[in-house]
C-alpha positions as CSV (number, residue, x, y, z in Angstrom):
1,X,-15.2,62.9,20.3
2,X,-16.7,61.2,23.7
3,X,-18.0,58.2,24.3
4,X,-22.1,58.2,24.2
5,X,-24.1,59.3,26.7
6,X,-25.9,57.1,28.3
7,X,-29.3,57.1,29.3
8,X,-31.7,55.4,31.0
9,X,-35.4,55.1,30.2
10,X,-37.7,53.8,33.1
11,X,-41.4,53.8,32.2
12,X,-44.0,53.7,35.2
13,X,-47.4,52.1,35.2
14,X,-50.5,51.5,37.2
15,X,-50.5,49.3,40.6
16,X,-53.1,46.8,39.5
17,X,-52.6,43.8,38.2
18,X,-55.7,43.3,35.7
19,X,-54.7,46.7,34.0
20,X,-51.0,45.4,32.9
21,X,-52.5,43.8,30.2
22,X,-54.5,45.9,28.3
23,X,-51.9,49.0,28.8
24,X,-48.9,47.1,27.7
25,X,-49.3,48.0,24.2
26,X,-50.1,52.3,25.3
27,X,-46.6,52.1,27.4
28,X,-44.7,50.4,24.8
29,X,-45.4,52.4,21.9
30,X,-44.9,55.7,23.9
31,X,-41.2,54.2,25.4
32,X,-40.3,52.7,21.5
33,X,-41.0,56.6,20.4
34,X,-38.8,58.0,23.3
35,X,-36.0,55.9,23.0
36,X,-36.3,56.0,18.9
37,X,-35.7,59.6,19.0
38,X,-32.7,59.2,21.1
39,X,-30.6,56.4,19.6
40,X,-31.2,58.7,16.4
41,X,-29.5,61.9,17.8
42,X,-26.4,59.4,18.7
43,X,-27.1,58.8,23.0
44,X,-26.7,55.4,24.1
45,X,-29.9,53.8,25.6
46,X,-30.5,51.8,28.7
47,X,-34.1,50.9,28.8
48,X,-35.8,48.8,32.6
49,X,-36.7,45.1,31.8
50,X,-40.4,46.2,32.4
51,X,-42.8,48.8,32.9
52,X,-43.0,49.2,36.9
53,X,-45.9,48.8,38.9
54,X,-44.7,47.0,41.9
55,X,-42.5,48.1,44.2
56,X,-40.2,45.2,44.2
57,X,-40.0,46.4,39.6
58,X,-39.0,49.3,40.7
59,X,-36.5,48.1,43.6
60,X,-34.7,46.0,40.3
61,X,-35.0,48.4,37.4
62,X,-33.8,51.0,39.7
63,X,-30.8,48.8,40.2
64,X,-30.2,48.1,36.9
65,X,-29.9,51.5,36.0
66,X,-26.9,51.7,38.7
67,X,-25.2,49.2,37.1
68,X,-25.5,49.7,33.9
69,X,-23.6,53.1,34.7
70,X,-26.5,55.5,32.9
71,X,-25.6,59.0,33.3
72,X,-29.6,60.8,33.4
73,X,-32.1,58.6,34.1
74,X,-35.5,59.4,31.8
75,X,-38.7,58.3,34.1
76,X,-41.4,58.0,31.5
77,X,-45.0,58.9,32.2
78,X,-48.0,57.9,29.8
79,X,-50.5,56.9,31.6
80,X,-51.3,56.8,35.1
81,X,-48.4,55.7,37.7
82,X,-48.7,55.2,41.5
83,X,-46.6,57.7,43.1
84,X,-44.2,55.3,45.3
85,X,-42.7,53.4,42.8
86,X,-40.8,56.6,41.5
87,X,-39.2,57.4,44.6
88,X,-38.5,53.6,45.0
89,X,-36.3,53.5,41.8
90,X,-35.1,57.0,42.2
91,X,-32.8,56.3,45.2
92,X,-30.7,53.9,42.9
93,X,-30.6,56.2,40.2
94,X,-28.1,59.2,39.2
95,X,-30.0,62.8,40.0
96,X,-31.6,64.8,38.8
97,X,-34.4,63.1,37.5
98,X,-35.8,63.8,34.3
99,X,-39.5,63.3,34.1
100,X,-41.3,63.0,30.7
101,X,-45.3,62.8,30.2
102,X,-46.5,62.1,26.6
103,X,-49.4,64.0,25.4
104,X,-51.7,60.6,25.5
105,X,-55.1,62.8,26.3
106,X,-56.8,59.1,26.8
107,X,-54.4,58.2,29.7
108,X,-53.4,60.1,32.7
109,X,-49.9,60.2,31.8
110,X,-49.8,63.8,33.0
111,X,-51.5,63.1,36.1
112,X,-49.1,60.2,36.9
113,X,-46.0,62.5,36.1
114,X,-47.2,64.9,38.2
115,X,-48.4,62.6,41.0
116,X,-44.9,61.3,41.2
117,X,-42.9,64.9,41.4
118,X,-44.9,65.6,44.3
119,X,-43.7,61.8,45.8
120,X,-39.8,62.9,44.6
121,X,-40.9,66.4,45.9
122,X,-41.4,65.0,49.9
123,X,-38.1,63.2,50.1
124,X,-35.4,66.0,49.0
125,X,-35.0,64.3,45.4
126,X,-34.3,66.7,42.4
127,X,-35.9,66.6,39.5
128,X,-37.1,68.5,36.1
129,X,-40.5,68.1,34.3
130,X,-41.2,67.4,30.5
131,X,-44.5,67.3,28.9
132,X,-45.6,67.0,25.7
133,X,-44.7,65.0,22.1
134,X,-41.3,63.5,22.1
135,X,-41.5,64.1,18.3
136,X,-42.0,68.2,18.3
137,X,-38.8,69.9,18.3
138,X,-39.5,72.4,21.0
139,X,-40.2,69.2,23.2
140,X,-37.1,67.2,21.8
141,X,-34.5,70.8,22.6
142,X,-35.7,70.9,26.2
143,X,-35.5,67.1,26.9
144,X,-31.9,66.9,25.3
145,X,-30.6,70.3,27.2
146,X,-31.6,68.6,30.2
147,X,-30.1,65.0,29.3
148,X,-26.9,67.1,28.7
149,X,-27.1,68.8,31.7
150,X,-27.7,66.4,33.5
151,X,-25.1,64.2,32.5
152,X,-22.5,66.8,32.4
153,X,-22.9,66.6,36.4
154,X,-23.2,63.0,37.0
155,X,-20.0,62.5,34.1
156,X,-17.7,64.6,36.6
157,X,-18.0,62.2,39.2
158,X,-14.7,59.8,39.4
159,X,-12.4,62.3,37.3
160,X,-8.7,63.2,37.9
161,X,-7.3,66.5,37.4
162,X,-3.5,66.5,36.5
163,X,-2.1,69.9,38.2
164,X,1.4,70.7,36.6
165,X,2.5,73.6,39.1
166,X,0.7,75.4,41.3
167,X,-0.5,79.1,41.9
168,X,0.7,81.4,38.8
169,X,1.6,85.2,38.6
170,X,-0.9,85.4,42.2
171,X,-4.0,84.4,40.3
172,X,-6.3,83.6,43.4
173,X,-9.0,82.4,41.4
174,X,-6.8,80.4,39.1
175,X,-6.6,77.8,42.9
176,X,-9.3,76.0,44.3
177,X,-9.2,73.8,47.1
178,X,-8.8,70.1,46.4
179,X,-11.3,68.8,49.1
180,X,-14.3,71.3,47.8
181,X,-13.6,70.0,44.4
182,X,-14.3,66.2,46.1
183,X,-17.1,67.6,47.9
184,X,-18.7,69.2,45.0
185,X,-18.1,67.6,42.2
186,X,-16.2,63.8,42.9
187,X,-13.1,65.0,41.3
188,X,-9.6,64.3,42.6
189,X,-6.9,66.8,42.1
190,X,-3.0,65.2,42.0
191,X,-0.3,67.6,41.7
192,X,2.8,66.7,38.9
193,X,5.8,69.3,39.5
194,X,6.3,70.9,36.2
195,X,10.0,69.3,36.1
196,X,8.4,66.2,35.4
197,X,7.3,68.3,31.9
198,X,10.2,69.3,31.5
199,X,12.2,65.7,32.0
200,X,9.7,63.8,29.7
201,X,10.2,66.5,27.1
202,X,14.1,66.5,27.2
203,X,13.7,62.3,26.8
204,X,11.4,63.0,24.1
205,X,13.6,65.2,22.2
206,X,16.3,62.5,22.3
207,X,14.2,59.8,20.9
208,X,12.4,62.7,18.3
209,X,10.7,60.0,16.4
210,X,7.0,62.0,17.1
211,X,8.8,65.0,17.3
212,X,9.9,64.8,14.1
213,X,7.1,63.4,12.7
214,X,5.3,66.5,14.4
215,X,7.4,69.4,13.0
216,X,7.3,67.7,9.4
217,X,3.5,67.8,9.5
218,X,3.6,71.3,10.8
219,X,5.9,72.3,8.5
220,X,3.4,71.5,5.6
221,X,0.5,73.0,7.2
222,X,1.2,75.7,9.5
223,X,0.6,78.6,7.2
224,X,3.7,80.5,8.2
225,X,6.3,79.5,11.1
226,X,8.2,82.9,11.8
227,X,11.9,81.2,12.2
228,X,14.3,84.1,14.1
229,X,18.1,84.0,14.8
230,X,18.8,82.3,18.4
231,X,20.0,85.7,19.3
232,X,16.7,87.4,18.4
233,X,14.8,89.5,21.2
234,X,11.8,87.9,20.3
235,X,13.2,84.0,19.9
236,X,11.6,81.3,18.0
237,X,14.2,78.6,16.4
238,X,13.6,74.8,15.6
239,X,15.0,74.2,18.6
240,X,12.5,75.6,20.9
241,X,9.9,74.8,18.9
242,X,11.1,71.0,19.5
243,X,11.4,71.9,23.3
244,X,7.9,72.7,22.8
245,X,6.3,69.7,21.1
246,X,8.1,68.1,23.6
247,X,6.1,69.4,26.1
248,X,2.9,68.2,24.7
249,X,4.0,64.4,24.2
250,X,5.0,64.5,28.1
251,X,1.8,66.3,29.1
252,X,-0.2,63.5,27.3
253,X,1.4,60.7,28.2
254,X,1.4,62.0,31.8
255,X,-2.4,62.2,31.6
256,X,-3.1,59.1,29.7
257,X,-0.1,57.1,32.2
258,X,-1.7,58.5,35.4
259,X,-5.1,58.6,34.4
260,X,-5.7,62.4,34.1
261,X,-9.1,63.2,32.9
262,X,-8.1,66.9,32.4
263,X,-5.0,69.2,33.8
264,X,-3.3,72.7,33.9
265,X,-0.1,73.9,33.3
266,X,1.1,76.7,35.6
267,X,3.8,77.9,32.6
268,X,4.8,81.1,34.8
269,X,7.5,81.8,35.5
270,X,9.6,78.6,35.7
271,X,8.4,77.3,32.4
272,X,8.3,80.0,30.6
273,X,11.5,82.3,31.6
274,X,13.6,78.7,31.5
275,X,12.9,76.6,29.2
276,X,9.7,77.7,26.3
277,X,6.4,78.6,26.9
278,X,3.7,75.8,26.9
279,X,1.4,77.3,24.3
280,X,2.2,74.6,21.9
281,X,1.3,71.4,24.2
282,X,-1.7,73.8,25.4
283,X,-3.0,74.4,22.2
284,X,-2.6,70.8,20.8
285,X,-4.0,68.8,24.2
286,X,-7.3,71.0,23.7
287,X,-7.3,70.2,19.9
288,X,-9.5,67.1,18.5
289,X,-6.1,66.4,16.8
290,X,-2.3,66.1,17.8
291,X,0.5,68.3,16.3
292,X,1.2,65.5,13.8
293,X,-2.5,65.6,12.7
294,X,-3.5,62.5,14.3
295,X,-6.9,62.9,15.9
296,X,-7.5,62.3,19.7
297,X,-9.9,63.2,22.0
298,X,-9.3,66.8,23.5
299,X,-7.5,67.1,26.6
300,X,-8.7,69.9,28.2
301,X,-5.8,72.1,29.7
302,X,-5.7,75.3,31.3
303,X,-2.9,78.0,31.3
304,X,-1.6,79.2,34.5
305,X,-3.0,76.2,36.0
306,X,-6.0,77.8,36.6
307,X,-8.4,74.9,37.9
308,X,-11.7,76.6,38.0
309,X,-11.2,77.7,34.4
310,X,-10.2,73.9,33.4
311,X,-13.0,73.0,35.3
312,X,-15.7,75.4,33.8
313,X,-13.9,74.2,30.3
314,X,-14.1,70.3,31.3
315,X,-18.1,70.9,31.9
316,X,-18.2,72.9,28.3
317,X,-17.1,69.6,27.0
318,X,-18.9,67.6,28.4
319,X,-21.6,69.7,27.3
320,X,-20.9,70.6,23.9
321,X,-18.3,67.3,23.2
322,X,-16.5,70.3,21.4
323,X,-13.0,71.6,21.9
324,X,-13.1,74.8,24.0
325,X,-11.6,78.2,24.3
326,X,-9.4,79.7,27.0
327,X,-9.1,83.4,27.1
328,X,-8.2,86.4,29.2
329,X,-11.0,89.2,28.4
330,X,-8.3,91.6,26.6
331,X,-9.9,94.5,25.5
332,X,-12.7,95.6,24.4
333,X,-13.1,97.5,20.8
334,X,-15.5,100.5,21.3
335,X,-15.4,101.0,17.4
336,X,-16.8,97.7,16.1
337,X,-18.1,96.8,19.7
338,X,-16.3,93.9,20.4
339,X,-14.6,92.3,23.2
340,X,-11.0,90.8,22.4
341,X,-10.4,87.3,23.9
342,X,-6.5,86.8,23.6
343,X,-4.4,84.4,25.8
344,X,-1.0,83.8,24.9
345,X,-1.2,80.6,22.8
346,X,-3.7,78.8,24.6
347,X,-6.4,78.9,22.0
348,X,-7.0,75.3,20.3
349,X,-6.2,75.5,16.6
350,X,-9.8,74.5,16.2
351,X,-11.0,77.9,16.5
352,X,-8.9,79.4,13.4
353,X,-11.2,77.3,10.9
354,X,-13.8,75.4,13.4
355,X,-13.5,72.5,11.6
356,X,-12.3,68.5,12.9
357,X,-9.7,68.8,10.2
358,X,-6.5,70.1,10.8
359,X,-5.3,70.8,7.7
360,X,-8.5,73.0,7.4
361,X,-7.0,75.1,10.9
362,X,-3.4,74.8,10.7
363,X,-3.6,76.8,7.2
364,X,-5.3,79.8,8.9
365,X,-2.8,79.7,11.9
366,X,0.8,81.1,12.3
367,X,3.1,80.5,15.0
368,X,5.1,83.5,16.1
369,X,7.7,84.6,18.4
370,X,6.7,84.9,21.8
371,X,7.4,88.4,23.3
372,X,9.0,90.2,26.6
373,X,6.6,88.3,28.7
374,X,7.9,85.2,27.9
375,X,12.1,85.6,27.6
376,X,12.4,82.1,27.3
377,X,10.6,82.3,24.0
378,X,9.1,79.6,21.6
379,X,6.2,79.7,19.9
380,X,2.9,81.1,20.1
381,X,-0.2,79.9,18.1
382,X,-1.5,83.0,16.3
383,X,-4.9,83.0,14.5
384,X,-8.8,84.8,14.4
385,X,-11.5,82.5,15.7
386,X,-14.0,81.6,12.8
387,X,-17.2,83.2,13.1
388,X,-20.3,81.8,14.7
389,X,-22.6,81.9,17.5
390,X,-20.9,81.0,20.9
391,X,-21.7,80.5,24.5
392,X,-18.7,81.7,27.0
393,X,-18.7,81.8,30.8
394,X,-16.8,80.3,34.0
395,X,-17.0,78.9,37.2
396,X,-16.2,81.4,40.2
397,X,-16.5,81.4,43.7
398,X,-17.9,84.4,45.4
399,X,-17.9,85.6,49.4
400,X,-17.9,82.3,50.9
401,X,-15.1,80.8,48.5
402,X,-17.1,77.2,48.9
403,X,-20.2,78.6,47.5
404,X,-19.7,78.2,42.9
405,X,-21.5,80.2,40.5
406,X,-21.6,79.7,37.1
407,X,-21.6,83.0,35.1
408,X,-22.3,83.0,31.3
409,X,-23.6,85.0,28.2
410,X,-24.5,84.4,25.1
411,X,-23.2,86.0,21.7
412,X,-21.0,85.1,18.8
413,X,-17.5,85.2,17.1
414,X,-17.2,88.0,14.5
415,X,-14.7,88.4,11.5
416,X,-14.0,91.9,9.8
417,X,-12.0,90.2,6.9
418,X,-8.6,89.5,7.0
419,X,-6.8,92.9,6.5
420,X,-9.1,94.3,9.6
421,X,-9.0,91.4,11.8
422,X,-5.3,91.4,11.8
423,X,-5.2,95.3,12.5
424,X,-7.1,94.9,15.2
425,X,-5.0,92.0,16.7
426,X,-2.0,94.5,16.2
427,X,-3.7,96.5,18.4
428,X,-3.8,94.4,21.0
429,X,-1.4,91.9,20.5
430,X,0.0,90.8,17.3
431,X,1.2,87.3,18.3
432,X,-1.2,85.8,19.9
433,X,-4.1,84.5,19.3
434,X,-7.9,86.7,18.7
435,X,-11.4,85.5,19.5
436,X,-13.7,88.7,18.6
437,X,-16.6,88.3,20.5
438,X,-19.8,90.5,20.4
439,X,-22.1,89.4,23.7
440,X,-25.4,89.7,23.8
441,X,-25.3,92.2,26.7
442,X,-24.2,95.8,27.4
443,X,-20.3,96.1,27.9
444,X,-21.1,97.7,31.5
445,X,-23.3,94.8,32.3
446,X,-20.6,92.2,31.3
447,X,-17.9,94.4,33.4
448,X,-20.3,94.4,36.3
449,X,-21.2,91.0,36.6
450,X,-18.2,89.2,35.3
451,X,-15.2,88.7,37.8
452,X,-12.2,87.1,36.5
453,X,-9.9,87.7,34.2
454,X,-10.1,84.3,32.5
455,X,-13.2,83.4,30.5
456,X,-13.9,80.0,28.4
457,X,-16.6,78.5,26.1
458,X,-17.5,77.1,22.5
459,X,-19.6,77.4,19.5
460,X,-23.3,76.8,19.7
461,X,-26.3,78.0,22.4
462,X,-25.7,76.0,25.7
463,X,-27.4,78.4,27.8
464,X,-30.0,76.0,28.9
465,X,-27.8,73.0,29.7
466,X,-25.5,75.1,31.8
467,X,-28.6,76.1,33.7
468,X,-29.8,72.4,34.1
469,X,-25.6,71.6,34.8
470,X,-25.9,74.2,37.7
471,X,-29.4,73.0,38.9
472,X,-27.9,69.2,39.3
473,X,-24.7,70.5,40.7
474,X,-26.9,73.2,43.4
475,X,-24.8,75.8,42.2
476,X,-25.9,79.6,41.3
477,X,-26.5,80.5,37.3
478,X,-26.1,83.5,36.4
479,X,-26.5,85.0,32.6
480,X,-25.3,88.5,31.7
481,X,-27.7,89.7,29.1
């Protein structure tokens, strides 16, 4: 869904000349193992011209690693290294640093790798420790959270966000301030006035070629579109649903003309009491598909252009390279113990089957009226998330509003079978979208440590690369369990 991470491999040696020889072959087949395992898991590998063991090595390898644009940087240990080399290349390389010793018992490896955190240690530079076999699994799981980690930080550097509107229904925490994001981070924040949305989308509607192509495709695959009479109190006609659709092909072209990395939509109220709700373009930006079924890499959007949840999303992404969730923390069910994440349509249609396919999704969702929140009406992109373990959480700023934290728990997507899931919704909510999470904490420990209304994540145990993410980034982890 993303491009490959890159990574660089940088393997460090002994200072004297009359041992290059004979250790050659010890380095190389630890570096050909390390970068084997690697390229087999799918990250692209930059590996230095050389082992280093002069300063003026490490002054070009370091270099090389720069401009070959490598996201983590792997300094590789197996035998022993003199400590000023690392600290020579680490200056041109992206940080953290990960360190890796092999378990080589007939070489210092460790004693290098070690050695040369202490010299990293001295002059401020951050990075994590790896020992042992590059071929155990344990070993592998640690490196890779870290690489992803890692990488998630360094990948945010040079990105645009595309804010369509500004502040929504007084959400403080939904606005963050442009230069902290800069500061932080090396993201750039340009604002688009939501008119521009809906301009694009009235020119789109006029041309309809996608549009139609669009509501053909979800014709055959949504599983039911509720159709109402224009003069229903809870509207949905072809005609907003093509007001709609036409949202999404502005919004994408917007990002993909200006250079938008990801964006927000503020919805409320202009959008949503004028014109049709944006749950549709939403849904479908996040998706690893358009609404005509063609597949694209997700956009990640938030609702109520809330930039520290598209930013928390954005760094799930990155992460995972899945799509990822956006959801107000509803409810929470005392009799099956489960919190309800529901958000007007904002859900990705991924979630309803958790599958790259959309046909697979689109026949497990429904689009339905929109209600009194929304009088504009249009759509909104009903559906249970599929089962499986997930890992949610967000980006919030606490006391000092330019010191981030990055809360997050652990737990998983539960299903009670079709008749109960959709009770429960009906509940809650009964058109909009359900993700039925039960955490892996106490519900008074999640309402205790968890401070916004707006939480976000994916399938899968990130846990460790969020901690590494917030270690790069010097930003406070905290997991609720």
């Amino acid at each position: 869904m993303t491009k490959k991470i890159k990574v660089g491999i940088l393997t460090f040696g002994d200072g004297r000349d009359f041992l290059q020889k004979p250790l050659t072959p010890v380095n190389e087949k630890f570096l050909n193992e390390l970068r084997s395992v690697l390229e087999e898991d799918g990250f692209e590998v930059v590996v230095g011209d050389e082992v280093i063991w002069r300063n003026d090595l490490a002054v070009k390898n370091g270099k090389k690693m720069m401009a070959e644009g490598v996201e983590c940087v792997i300094f590789n240990f197996a035998v022993w290294a003199w400590p000023q080399f690392a600290r020579v290349s680490a200056q041109f390389c992206p940080q953290p640093i990960l360190m890796f010793a092999n378990i080589n018992p007939e070489y210092p490896g460790l004693v290098g790798m070690l050695a040369n955190a202490g010299s990293l240690d001295q002059v401020g530079i951050k990075f994590l420790k790896t020992f042992g076999d590059i071929n155990d699994d344990k070993t592998y799981q640690q490196v890779k959270s870290r690489i992803l980690g890692i990488s998630a930080y360094n990948r945010l550097k040079g990105l645009t966000f595309g804010l369509f509107g500004g502040r929504s229904l007084g959400i403080d925490t939904a606005v963050a301030d442009p230069a902290l994001w800069m500061k932080k981070f090396g993201i750039d924040v340009d604002h688009v006035d939501q008119m521009e949305l809906v301009r694009r989308a009235e020119i789109e509607m006029q041309n309809s070629k996608r549009i139609d192509k669009a509501l053909e495709f979800l014709k055959q695959h949504v599983r039911k579109i509720h159709w109402t009479e224009p003069d229903a109190k809870m509207v949905l006609t072809e005609e907003l649903l093509r007001r709609q659709l036409g949202m999404y092909y502005a919004a994408k072209d917007i990002c993909e003309g200006s250079g938008y990395d990801f964006c927000g939509i503020k919805g409320q109220r202009e959008l949503t009491e004028h014109f049709a709700t944006a749950d549709i373009a939403e849904a479908f930006l996040n998706d690893p598909y358009g609404p005509e079924g063609e597949p694209h890499e997700p956009i990640v959007c938030s609702t109520e252009a809330d930039m520290d949840a598209a930013l928390s999303m954005q760094i799930f992404k990155l992460i995972s390279g899945l799509p990822v969730l956006f959801a107000d923390v509803r409810h929470y069910h005392q009799e099956p113990g489960v919190w309800d994440l529901c958000n007007s349509g904002q859900h990705a249609t991924y979630f309803a089957g958790r599958s790259f396919k959309p046909e697979v999704n689109l026949a497990k969702v429904e689009f339905r009226p929109q209600g009194f929140y929304f009088p504009a009406g249009g759509a909104s992109v009903y559906h249970i998330a599929s089962p499986g373990e997930v890992t949610l959480g967000r980006l919030t700023r606490s006391g000092d509003t330019n010191r981030y934290q990055f809360t997050v728990v652990n737990g998983e997507f539960v299903s009670f079978g079709e008749d109960r899931d959709e009770q429960l919704a009906r509940s809650v909510q009964d058109n909009w979208p359900h993700a039925f999470a039960r955490l892996d904490c106490t519900p008074s420990a999640f309402i205790e440590h968890f401070n916004c209304n707006h939480i976000h994540g994916t399938y899968g145990n990130w846990v460790d690369a969020l901690r590494v993410f917030c270690f790069s980034a010097g930003i406070d982890f905290v997991l609720i369990e």
